[in-house]
C-alpha positions in Angstrom: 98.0 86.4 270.6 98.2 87.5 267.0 95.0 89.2 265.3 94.9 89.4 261.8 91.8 91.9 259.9 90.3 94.2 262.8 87.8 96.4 263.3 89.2 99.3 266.5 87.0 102.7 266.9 88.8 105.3 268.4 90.7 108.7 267.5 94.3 110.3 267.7 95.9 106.8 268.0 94.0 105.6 271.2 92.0 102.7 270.1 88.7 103.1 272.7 87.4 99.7 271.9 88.8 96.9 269.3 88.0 93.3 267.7 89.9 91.3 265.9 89.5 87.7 263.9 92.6 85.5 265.4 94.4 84.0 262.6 92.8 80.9 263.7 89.6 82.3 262.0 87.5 82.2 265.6 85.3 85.1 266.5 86.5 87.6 269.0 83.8 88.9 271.8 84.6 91.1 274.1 82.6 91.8 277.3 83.1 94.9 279.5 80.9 96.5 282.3 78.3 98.7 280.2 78.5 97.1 276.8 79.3 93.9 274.6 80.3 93.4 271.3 81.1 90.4 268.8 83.1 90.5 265.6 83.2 87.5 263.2 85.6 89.0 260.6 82.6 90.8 258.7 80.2 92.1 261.1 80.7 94.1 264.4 77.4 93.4 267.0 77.1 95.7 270.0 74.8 95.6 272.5 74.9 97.8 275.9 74.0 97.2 278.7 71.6 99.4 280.7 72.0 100.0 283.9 68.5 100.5 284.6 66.9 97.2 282.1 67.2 97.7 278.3 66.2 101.2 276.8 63.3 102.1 274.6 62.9 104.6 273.0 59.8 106.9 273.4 59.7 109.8 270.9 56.9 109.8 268.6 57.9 113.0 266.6 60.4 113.6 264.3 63.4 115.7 265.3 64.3 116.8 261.5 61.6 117.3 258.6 62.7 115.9 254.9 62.5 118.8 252.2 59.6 117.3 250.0 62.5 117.6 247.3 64.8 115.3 249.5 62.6 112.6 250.0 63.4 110.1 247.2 67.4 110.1 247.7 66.4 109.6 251.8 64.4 106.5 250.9 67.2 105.3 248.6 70.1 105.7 251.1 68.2 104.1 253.5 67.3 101.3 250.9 71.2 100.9 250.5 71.6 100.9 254.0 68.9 97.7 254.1 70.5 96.5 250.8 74.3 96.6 252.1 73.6 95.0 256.0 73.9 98.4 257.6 70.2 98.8 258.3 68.2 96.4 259.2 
């Protein structure tokens, strides 16, 4: 099996977990024990899977405080991230 563009994530060399578009153009999805993921040749979806049902999150309190200065480049990162599909 040939796959053309490809998205791997990994370091040193050892590729940890990959996804390719065949050159036929179809989707590649790979399934393993504690995770999922699909690529279509632009977006990479994960989702795990919880051992113990899906996780949610509980915190109600920041971990890092914005300087006052900071907060207007924040809100327009984050509005890139929205903007460019990273963030939704």
């Amino acid at each position: 099996m040939t796959v053309g563009r490809g998205v791997q994530f990994g370091t040193g060399g050892q590729c940890i977990l990959g996804a390719g578009v065949l050159e036929s153009g179809e989707a590649v999805v790979l399934n393993e024990s504690d995770l999922t993921a699909h690529f279509d040749g632009t977006h990479l979806t994960v989702k795990w899977k919880w051992s113990d049902g899906e996780s949610v999150l509980r915190n109600q309190i920041v971990e890092y405080a914005v300087a006052a200065g900071d907060i207007e480049e924040v809100y327009g990162e984050i509005e890139r991230w929205i903007n460019d599909g990273w963030l939704e």
